[in-house]
Biopython code that builds the backbone (N, CA, C, O; Angstrom):
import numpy as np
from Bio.PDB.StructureBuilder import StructureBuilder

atoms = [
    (1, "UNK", "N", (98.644, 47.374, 2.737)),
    (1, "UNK", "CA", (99.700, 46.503, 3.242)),
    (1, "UNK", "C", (99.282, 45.876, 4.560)),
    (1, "UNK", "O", (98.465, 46.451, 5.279)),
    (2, "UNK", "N", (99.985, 44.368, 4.992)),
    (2, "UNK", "CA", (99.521, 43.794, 5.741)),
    (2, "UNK", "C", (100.631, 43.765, 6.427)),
    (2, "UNK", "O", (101.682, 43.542, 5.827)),
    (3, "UNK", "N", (100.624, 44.011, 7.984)),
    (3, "UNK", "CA", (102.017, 43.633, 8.783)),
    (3, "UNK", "C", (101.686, 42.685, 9.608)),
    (3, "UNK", "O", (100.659, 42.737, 10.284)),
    (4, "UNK", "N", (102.563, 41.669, 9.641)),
    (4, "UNK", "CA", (102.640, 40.227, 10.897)),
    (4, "UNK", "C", (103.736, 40.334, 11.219)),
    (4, "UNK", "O", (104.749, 40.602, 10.573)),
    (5, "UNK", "N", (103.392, 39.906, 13.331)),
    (5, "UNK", "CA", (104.332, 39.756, 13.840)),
    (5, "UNK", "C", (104.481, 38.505, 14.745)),
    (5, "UNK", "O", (103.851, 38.684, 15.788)),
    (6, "UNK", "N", (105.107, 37.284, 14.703)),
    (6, "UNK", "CA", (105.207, 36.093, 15.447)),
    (6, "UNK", "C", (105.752, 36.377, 16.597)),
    (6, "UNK", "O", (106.624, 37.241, 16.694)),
    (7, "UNK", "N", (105.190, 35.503, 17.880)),
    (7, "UNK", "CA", (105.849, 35.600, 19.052)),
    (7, "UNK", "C", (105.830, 34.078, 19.703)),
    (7, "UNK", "O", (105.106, 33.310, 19.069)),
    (8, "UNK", "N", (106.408, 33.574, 20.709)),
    (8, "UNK", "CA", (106.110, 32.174, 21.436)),
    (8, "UNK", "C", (106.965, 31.719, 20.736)),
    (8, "UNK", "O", (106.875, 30.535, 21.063)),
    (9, "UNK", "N", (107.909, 31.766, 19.849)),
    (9, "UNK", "CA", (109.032, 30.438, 19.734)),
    (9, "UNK", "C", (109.848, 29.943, 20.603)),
    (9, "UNK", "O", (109.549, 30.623, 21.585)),
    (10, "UNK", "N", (110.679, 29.233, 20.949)),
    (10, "UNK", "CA", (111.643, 29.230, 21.901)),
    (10, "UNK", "C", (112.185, 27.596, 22.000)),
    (10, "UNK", "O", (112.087, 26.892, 20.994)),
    (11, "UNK", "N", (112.676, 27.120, 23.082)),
    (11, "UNK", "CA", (113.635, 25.749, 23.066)),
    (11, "UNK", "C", (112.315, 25.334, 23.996)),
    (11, "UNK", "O", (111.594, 26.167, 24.545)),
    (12, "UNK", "N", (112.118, 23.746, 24.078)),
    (12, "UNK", "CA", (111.168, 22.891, 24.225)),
    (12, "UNK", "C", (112.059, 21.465, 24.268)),
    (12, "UNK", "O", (112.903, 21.104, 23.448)),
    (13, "UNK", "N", (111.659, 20.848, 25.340)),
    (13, "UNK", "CA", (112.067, 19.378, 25.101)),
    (13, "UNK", "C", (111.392, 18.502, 24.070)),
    (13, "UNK", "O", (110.379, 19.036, 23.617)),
    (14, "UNK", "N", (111.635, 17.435, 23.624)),
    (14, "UNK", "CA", (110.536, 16.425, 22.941)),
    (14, "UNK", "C", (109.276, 16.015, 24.189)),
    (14, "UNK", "O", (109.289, 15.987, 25.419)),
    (15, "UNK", "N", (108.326, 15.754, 23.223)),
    (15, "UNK", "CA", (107.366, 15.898, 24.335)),
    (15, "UNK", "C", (106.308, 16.963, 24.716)),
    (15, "UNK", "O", (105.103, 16.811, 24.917)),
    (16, "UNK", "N", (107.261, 18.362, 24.777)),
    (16, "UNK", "CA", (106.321, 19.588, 24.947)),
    (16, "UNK", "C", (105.675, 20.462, 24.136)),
    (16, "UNK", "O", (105.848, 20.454, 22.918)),
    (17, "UNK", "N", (104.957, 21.207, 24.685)),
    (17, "UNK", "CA", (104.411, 22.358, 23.693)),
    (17, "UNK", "C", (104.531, 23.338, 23.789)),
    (17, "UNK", "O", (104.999, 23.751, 24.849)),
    (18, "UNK", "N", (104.253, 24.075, 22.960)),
    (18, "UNK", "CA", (104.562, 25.895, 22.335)),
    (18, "UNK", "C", (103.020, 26.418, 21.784)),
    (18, "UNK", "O", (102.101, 25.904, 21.145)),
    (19, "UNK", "N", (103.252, 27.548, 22.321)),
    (19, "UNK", "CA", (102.126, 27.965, 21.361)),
    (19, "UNK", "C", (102.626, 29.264, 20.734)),
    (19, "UNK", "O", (103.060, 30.231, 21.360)),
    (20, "UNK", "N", (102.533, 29.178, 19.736)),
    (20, "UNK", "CA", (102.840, 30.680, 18.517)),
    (20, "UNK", "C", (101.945, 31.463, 18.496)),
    (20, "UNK", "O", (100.854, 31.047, 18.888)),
    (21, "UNK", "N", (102.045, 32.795, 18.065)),
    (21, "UNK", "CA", (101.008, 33.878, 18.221)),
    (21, "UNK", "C", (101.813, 34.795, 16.968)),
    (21, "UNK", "O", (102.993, 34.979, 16.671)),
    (22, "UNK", "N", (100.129, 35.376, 16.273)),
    (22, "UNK", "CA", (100.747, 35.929, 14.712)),
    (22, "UNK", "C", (99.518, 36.869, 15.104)),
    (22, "UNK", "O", (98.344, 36.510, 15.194)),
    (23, "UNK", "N", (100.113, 38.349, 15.354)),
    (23, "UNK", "CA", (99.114, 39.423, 15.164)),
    (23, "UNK", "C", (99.312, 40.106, 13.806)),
    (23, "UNK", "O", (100.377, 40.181, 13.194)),
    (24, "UNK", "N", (98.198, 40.560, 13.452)),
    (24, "UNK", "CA", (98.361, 41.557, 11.854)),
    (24, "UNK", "C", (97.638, 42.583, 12.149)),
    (24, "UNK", "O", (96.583, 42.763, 12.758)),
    (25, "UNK", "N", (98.527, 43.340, 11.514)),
    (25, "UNK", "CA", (98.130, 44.683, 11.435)),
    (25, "UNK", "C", (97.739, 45.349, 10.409)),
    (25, "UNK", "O", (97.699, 44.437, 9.583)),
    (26, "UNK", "N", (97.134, 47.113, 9.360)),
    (26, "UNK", "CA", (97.401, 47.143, 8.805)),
    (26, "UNK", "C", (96.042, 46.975, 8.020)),
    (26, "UNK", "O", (94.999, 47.349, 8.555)),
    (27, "UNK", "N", (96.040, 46.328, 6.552)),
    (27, "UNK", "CA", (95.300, 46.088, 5.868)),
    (27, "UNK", "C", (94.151, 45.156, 5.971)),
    (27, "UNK", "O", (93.578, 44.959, 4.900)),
    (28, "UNK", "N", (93.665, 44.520, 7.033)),
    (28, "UNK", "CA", (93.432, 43.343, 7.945)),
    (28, "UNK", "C", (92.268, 42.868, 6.936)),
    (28, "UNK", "O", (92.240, 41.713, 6.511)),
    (29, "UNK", "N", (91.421, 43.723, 6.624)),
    (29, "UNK", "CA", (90.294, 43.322, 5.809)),
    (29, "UNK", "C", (90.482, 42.742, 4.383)),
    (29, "UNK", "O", (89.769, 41.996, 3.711)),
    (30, "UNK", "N", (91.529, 43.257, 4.175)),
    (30, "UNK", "CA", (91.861, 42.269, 2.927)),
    (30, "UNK", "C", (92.427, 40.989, 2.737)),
    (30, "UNK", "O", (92.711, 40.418, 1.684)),
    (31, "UNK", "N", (92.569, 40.562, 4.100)),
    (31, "UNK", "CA", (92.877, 39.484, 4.540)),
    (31, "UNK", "C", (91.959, 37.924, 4.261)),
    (31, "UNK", "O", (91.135, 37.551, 5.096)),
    (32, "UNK", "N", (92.166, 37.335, 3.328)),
    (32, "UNK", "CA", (91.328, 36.423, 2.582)),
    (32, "UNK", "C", (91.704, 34.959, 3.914)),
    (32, "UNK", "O", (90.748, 34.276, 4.283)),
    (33, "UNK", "N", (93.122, 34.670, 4.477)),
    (33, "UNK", "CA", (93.342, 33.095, 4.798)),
    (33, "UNK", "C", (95.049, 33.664, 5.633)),
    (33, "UNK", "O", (96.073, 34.225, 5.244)),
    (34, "UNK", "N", (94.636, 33.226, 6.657)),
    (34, "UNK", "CA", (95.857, 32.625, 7.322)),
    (34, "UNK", "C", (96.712, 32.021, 7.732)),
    (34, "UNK", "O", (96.140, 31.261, 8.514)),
    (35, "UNK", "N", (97.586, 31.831, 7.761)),
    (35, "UNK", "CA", (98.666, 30.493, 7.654)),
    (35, "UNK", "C", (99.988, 30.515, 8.550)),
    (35, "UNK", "O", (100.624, 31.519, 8.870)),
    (36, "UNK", "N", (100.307, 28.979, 8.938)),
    (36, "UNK", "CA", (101.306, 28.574, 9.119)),
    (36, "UNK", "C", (102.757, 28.074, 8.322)),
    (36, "UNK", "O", (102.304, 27.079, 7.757)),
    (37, "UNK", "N", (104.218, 28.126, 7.912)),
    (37, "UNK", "CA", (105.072, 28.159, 7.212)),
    (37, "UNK", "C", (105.805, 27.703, 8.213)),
    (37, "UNK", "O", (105.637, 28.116, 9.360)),
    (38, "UNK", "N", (107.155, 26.342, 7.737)),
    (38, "UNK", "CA", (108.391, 26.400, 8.546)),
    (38, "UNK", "C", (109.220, 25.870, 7.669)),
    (38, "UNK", "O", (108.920, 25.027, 6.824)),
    (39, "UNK", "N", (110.737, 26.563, 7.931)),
    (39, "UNK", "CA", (111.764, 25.848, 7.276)),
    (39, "UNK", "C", (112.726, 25.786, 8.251)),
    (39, "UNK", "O", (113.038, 26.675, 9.045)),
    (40, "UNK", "N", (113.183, 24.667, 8.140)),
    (40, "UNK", "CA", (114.164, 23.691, 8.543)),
    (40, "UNK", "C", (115.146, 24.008, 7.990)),
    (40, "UNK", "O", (115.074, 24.316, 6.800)),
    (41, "UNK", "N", (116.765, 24.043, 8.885)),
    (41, "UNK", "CA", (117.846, 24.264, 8.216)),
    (41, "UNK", "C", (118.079, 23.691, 6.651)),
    (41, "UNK", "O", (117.005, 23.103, 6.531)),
    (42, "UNK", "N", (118.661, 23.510, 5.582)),
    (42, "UNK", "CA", (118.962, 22.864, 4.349)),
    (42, "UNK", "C", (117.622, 22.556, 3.587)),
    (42, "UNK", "O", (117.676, 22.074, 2.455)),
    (43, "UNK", "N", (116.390, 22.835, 4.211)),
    (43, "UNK", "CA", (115.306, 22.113, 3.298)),
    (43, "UNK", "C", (113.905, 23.525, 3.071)),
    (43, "UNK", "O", (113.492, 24.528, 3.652)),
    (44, "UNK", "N", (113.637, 22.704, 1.823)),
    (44, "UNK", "CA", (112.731, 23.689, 1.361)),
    (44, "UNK", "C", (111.288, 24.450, 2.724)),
    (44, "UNK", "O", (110.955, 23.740, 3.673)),
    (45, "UNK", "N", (110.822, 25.510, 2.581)),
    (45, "UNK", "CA", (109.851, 25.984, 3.347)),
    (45, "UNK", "C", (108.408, 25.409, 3.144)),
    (45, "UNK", "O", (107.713, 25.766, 2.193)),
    (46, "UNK", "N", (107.974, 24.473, 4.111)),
    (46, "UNK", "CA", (107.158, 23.784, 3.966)),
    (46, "UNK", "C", (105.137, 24.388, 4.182)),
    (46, "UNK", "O", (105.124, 25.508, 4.693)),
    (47, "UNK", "N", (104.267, 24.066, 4.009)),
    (47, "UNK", "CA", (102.879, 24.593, 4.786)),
    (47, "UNK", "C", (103.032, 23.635, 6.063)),
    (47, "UNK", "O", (103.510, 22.515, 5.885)),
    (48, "UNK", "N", (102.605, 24.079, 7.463)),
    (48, "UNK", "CA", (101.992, 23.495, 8.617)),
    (48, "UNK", "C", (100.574, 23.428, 8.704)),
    (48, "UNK", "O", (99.791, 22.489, 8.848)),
    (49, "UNK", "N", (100.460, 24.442, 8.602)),
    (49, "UNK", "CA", (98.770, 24.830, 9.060)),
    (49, "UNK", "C", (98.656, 25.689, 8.425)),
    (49, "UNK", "O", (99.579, 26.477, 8.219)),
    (50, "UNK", "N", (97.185, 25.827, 7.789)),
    (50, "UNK", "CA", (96.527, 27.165, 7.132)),
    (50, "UNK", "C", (95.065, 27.165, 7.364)),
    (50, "UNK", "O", (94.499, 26.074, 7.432)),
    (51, "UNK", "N", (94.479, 28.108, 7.475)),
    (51, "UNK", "CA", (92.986, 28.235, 7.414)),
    (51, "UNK", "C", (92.685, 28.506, 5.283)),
    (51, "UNK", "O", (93.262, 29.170, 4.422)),
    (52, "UNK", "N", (91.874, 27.861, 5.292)),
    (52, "UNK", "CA", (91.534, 28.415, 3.761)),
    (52, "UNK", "C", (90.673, 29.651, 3.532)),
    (52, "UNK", "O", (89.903, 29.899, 4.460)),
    (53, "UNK", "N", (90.644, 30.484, 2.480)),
    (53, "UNK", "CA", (89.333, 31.599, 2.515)),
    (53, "UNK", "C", (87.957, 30.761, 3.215)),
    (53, "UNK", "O", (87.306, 31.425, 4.021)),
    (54, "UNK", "N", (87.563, 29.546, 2.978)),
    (54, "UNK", "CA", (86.274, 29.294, 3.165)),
    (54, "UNK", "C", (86.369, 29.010, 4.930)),
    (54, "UNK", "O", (85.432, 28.490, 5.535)),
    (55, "UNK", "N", (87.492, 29.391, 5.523)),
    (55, "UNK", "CA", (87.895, 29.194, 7.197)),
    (55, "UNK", "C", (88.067, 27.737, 7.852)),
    (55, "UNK", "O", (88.267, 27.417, 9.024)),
    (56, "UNK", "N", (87.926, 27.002, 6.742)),
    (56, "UNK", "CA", (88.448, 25.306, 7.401)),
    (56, "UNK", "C", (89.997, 25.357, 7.291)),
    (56, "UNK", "O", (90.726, 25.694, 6.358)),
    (57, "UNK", "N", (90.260, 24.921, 8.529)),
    (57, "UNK", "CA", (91.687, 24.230, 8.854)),
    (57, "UNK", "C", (92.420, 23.200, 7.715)),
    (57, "UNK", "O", (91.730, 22.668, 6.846)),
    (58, "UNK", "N", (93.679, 23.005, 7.793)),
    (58, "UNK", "CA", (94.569, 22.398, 6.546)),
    (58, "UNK", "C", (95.429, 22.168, 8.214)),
    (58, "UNK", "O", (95.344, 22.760, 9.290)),
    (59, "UNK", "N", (96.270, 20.959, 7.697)),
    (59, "UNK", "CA", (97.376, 20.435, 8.299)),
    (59, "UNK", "C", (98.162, 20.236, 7.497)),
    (59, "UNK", "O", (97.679, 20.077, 6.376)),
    (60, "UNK", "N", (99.644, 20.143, 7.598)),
    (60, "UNK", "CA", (100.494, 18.884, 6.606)),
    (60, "UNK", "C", (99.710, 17.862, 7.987)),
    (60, "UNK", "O", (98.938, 18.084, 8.921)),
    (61, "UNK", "N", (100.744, 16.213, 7.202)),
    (61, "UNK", "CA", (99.904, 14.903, 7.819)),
    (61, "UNK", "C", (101.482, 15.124, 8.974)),
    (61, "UNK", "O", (101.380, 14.718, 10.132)),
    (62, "UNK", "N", (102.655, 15.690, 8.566)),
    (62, "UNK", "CA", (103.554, 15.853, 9.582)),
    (62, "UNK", "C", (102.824, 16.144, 11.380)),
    (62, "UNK", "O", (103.176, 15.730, 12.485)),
    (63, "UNK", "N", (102.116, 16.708, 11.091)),
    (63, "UNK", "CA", (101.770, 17.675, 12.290)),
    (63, "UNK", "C", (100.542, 17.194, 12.145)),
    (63, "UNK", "O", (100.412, 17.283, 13.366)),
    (64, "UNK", "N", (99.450, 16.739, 11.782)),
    (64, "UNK", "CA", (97.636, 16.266, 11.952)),
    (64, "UNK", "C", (97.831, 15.599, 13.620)),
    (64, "UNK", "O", (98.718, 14.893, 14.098)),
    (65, "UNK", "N", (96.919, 16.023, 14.052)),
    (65, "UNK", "CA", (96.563, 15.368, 14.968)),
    (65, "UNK", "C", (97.707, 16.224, 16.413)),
    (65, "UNK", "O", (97.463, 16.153, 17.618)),
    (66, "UNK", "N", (98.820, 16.909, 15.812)),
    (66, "UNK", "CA", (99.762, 17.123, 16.976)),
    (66, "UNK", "C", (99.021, 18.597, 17.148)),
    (66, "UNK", "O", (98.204, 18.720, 18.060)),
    (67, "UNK", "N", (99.306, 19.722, 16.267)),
    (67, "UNK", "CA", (99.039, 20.916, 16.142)),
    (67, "UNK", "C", (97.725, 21.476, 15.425)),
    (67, "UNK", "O", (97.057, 21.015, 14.500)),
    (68, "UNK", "N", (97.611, 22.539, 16.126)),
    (68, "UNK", "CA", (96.025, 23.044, 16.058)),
    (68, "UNK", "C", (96.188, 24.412, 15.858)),
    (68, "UNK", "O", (96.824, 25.206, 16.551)),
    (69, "UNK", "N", (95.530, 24.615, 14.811)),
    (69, "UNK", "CA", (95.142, 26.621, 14.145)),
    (69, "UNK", "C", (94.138, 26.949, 14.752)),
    (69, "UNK", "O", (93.151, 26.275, 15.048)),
    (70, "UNK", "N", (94.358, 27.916, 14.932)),
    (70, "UNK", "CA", (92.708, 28.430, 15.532)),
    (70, "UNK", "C", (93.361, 30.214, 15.509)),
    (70, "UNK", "O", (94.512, 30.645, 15.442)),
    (71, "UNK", "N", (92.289, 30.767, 15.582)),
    (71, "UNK", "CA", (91.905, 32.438, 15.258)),
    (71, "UNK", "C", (91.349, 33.306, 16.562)),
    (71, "UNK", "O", (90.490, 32.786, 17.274)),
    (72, "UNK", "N", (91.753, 34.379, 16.806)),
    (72, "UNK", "CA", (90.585, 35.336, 17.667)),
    (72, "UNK", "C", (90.384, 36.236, 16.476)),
    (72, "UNK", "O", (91.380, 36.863, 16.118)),
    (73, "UNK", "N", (89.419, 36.384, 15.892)),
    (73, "UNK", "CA", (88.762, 37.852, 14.644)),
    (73, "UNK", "C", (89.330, 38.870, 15.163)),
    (73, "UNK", "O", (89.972, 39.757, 14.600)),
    (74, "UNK", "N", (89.028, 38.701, 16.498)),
    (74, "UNK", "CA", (88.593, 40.240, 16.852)),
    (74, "UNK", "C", (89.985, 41.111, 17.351)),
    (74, "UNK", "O", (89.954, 42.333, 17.499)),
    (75, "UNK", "N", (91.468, 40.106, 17.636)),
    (75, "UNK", "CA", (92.566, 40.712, 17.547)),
    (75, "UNK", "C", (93.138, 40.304, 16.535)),
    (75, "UNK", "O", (94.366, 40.223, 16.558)),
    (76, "UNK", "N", (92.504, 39.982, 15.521)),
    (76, "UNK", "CA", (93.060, 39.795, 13.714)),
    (76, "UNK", "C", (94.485, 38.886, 14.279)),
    (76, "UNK", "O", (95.567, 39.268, 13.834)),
    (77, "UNK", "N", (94.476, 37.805, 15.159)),
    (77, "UNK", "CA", (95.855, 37.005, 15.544)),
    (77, "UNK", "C", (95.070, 35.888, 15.251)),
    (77, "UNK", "O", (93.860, 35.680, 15.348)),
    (78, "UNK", "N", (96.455, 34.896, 14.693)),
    (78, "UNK", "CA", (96.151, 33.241, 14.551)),
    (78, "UNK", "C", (97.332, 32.774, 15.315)),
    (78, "UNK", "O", (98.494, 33.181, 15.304)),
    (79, "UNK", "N", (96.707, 31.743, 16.038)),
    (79, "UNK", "CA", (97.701, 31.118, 16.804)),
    (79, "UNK", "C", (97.965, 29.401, 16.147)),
    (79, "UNK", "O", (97.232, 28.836, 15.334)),
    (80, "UNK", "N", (99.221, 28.840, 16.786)),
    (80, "UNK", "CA", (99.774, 27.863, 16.197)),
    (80, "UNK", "C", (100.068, 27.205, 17.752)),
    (80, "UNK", "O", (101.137, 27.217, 18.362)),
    (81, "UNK", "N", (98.770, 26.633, 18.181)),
    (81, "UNK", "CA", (99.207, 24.983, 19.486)),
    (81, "UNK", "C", (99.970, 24.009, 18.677)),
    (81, "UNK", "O", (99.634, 23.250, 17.767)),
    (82, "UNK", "N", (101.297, 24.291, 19.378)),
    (82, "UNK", "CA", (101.860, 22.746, 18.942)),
    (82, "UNK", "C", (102.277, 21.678, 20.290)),
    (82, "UNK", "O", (103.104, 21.906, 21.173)),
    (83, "UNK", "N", (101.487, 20.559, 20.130)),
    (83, "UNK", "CA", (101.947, 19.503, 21.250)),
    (83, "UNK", "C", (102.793, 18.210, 20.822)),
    (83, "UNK", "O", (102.870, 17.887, 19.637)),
    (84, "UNK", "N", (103.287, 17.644, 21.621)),
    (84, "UNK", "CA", (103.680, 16.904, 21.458)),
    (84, "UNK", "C", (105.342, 16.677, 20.369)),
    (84, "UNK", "O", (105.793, 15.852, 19.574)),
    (85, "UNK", "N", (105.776, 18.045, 21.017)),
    (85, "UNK", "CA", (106.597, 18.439, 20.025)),
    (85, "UNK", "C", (107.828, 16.984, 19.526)),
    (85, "UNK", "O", (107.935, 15.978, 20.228)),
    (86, "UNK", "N", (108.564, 17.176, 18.329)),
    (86, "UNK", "CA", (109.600, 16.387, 18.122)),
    (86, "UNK", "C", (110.851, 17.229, 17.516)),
    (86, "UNK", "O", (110.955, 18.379, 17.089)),
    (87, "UNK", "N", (111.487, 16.463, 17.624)),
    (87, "UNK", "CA", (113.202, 17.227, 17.127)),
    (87, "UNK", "C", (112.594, 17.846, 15.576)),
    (87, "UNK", "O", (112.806, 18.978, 15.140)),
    (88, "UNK", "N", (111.869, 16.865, 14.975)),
    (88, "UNK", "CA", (112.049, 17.073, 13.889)),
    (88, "UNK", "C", (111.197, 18.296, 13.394)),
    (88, "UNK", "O", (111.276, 18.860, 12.303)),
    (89, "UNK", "N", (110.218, 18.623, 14.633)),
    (89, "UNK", "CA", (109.843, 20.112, 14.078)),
    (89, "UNK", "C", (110.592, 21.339, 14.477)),
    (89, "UNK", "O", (110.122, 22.420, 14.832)),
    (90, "UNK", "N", (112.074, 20.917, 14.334)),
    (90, "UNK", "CA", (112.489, 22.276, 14.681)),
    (90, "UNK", "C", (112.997, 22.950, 13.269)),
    (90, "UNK", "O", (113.709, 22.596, 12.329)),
    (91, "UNK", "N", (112.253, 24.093, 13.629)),
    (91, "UNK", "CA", (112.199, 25.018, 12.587)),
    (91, "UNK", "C", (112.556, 26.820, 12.271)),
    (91, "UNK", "O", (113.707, 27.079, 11.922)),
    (92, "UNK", "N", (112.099, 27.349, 12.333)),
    (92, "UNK", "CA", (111.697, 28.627, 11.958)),
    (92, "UNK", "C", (110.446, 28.806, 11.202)),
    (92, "UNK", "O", (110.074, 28.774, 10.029)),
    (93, "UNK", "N", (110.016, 28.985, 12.231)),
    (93, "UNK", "CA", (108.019, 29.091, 11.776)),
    (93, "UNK", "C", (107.529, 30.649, 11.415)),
    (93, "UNK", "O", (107.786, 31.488, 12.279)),
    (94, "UNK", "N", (107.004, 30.994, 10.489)),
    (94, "UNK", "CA", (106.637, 31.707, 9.612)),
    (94, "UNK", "C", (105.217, 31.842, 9.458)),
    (94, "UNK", "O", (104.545, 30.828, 9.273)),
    (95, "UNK", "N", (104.490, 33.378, 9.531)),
    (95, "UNK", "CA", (103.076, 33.322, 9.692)),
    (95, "UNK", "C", (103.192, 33.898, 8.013)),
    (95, "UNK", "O", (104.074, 34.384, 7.306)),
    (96, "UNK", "N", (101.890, 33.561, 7.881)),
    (96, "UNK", "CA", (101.333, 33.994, 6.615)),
    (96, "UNK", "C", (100.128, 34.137, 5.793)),
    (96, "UNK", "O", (99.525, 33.105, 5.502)),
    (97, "UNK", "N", (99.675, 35.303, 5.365)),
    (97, "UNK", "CA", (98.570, 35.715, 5.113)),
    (97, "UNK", "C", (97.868, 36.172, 3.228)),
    (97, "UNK", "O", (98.131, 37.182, 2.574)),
    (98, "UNK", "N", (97.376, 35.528, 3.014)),
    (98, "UNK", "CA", (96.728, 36.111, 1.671)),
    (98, "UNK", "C", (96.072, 36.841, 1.520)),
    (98, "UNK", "O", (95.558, 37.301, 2.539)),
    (99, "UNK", "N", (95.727, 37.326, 0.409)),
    (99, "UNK", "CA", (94.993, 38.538, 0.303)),
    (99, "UNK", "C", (93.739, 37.984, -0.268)),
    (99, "UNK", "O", (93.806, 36.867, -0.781)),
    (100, "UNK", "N", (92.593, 38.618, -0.248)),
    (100, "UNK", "CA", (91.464, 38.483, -1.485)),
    (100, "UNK", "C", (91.693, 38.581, -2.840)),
    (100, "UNK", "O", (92.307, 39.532, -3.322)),
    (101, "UNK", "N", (91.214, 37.603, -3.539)),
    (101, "UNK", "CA", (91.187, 37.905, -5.178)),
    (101, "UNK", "C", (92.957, 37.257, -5.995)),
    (101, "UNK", "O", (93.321, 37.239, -7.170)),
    (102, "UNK", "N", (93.708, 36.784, -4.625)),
    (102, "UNK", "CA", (95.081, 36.275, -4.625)),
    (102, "UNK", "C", (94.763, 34.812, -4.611)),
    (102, "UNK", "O", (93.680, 34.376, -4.220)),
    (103, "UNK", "N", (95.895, 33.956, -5.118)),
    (103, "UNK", "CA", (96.160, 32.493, -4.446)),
    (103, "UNK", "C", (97.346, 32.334, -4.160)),
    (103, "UNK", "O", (97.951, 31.274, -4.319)),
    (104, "UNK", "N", (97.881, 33.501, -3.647)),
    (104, "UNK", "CA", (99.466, 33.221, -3.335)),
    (104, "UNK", "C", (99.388, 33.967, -2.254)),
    (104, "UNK", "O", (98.643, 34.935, -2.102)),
    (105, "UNK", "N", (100.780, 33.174, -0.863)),
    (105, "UNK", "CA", (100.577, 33.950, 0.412)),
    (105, "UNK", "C", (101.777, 34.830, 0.249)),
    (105, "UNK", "O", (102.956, 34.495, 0.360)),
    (106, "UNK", "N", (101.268, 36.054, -0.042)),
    (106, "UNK", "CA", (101.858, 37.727, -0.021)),
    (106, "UNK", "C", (102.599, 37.895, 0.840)),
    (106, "UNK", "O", (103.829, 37.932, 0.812)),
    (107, "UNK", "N", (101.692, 38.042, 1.914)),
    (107, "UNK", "CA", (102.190, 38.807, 3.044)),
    (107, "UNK", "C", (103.424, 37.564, 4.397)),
    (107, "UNK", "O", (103.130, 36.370, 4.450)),
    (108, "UNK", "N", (104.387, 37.988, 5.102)),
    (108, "UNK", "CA", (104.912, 36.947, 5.509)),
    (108, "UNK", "C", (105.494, 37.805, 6.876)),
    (108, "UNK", "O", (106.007, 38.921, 6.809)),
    (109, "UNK", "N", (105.282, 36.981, 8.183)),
    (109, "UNK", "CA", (106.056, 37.839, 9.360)),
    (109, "UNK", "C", (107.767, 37.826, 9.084)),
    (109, "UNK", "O", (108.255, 38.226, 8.027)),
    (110, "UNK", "N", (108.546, 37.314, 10.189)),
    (110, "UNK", "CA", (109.966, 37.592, 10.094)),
    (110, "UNK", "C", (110.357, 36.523, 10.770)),
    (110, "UNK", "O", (111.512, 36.105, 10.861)),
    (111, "UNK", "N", (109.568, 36.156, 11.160)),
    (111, "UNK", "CA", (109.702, 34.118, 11.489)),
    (111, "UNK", "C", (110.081, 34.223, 12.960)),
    (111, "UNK", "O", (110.681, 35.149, 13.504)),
    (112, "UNK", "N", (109.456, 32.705, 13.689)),
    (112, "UNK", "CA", (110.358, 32.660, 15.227)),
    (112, "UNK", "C", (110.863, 31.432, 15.241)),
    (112, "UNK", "O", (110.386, 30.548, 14.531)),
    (113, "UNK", "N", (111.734, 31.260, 15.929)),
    (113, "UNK", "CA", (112.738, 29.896, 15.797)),
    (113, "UNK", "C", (112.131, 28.697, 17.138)),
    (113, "UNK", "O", (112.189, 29.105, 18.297)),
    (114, "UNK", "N", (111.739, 27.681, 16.947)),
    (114, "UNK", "CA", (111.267, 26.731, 17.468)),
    (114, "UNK", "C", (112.381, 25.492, 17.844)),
    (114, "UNK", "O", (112.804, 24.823, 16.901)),
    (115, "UNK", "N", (112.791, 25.231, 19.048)),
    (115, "UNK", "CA", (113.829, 24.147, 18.713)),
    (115, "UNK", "C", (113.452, 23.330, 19.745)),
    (115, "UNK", "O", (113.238, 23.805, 20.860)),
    (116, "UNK", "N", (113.291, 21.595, 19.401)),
    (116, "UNK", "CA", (112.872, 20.594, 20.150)),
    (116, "UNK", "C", (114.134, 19.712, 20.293)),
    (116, "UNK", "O", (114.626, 19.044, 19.382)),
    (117, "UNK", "N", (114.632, 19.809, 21.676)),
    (117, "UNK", "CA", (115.861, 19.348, 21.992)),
    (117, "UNK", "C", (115.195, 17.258, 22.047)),
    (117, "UNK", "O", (114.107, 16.755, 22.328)),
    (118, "UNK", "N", (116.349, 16.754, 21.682)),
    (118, "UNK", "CA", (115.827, 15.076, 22.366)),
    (118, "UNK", "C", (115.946, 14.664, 23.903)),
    (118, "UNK", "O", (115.584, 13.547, 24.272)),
]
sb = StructureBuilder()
sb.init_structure("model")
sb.init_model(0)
sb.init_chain("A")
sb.init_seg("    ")
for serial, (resi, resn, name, xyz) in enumerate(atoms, 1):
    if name == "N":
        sb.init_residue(resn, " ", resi, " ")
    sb.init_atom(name, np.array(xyz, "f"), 0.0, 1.0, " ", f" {name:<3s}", serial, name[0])
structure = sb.get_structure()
């Protein structure tokens, strides 16, 4: 079993940035790809960011160019830079992790709430 825990959400004007932090614990080596998740009040749970097994970065085109994935190995955490925030990424952001030999993301933290005031 894999445990994630998100931290860094919080209220932000338009304009600013956040940075998210997703430590895992736990099963770590079976850890194939890491990821970003957010849902928005009324609407389906979308991808932000993911690393793939082969470790290249994924964006939605929502966020390209605003927000940036990036990894430390060595505290098994992926972080989520988001700049340039807008209303419209306010969310509840969600880390998430696959396993090896999977194509579905298993494992899921407990989400942190992100809100970009205008």
């Amino acid at each position: 079993q894999v445990q994630l825990v998100e931290s860094g959400g919080g209220l932000v004007q338009a304009g600013g940035s956040l940075k998210l932090s997703c430590a895992a614990s736990g099963s770590t080596s079976s850890i194939a790809a890491m990821g970003w998740y957010r849902q928005a009040p009324g609407k389906q749970r979308e991808l932000v960011a993911a690393f793939t097994s082969g470790g290249m970065p994924n964006y939605s085109d929502s966020v390209k160019g605003r927000f940036m994935i990036f990894r430390d190995n060595g505290k098994n955490t992926v972080y989520l830079q988001m700049n340039s925030l807008k209303p419209e990424d306010t969310a509840v952001y969600y880390c998430t992790a696959r396993p090896y030999g999977l194509g579905s993301w298993d494992y899921w933290g407990q989400g942190t709430q992100v809100t970009v005031s205008s």
